[in-house]
C-alpha positions in Angstrom: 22.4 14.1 8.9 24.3 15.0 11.9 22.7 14.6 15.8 21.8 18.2 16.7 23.3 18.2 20.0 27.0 17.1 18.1 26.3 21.0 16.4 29.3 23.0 17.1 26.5 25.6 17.0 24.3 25.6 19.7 21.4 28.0 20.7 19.2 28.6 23.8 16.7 29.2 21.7 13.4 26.8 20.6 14.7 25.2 17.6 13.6 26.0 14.5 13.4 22.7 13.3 9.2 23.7 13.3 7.8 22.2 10.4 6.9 25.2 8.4 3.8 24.1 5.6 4.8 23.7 2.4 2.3 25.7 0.6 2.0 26.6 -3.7 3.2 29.9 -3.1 6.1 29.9 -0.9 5.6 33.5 -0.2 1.9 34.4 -0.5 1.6 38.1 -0.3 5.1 39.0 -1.6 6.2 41.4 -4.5 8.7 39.6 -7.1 10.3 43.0 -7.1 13.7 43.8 -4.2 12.0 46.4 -2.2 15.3 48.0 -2.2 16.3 48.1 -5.7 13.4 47.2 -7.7 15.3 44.4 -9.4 13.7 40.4 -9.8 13.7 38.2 -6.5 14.2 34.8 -6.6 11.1 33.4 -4.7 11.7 30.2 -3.3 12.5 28.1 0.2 16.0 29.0 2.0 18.2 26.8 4.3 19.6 30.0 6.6 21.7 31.1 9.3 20.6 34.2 11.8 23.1 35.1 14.1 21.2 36.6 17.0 22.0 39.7 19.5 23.5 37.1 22.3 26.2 35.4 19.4 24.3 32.7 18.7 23.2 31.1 16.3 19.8 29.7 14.7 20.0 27.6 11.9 16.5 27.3 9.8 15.5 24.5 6.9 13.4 25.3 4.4 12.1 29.0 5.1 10.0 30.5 2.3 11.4 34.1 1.1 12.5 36.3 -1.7 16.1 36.7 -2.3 17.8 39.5 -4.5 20.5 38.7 -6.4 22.0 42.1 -6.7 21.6 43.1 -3.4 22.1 40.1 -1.6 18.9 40.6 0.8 16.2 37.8 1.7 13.2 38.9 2.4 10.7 37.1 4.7 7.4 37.3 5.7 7.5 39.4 9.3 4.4 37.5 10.8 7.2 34.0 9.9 10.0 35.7 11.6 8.4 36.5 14.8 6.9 33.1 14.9 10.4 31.6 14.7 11.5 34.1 17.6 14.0 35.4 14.7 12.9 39.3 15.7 16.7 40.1 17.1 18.9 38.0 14.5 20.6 39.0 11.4 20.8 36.6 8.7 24.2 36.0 7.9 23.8 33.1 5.6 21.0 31.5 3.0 21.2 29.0 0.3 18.2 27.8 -2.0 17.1 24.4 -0.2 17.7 20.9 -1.3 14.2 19.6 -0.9 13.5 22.7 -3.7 16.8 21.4 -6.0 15.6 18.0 -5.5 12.0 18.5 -6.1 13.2 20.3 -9.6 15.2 17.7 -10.5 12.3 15.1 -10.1 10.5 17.2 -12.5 13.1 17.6 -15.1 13.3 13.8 -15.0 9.7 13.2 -16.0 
């Protein structure tokens, strides 16, 4: 994995490399339902992007969240995102997490 400070993307900003708990539930609390149009969320742990109101950019590993398929939004827990200092970014980019994929493929292999 690449040095942090060799990013082409760098933030003034804490990183976000905060070890978030891996918990049963990734998002305790949440509806499985888009609260934007109703349809299934995929409920799981995101590697993301937020691209904050200076240009900048925060990149975050393993956030739990809902993400619609339809209408492309990822929902997170607000209490998460203000403890990540996320409150002024937009997230411009999320893809299901390896450790997720990997952790499913050690399952299908038992």
């Amino acid at each position: 994995m690449p040095d942090a400070a060799a990013s082409p993307v760098r933030s003034s900003r804490r990183s976000a490399r905060t070890p978030i708990p891996m918990e049963t539930d990734p998002m305790p609390g949440l509806s499985d339902h888009c609260p934007g149009c109703g349809r299934h969320l995929v409920i799981s742990r995101f590697d993301t992007t937020f691209r904050m109101s200076d240009a900048s950019e925060q990149l975050c590993f393993a956030v739990p969240g809902g993400l619609c398929k339809d209408c492309h939004q990822l929902y997170l827990d607000p209490e998460l995102v203000d403890r990540l200092d996320l409150g002024d970014g937009r997230c411009v980019f999320a893809i299901e997490s390896d450790v997720v994929l990997q952790e499913r493929a050690g399952s299908w292999a038992d």
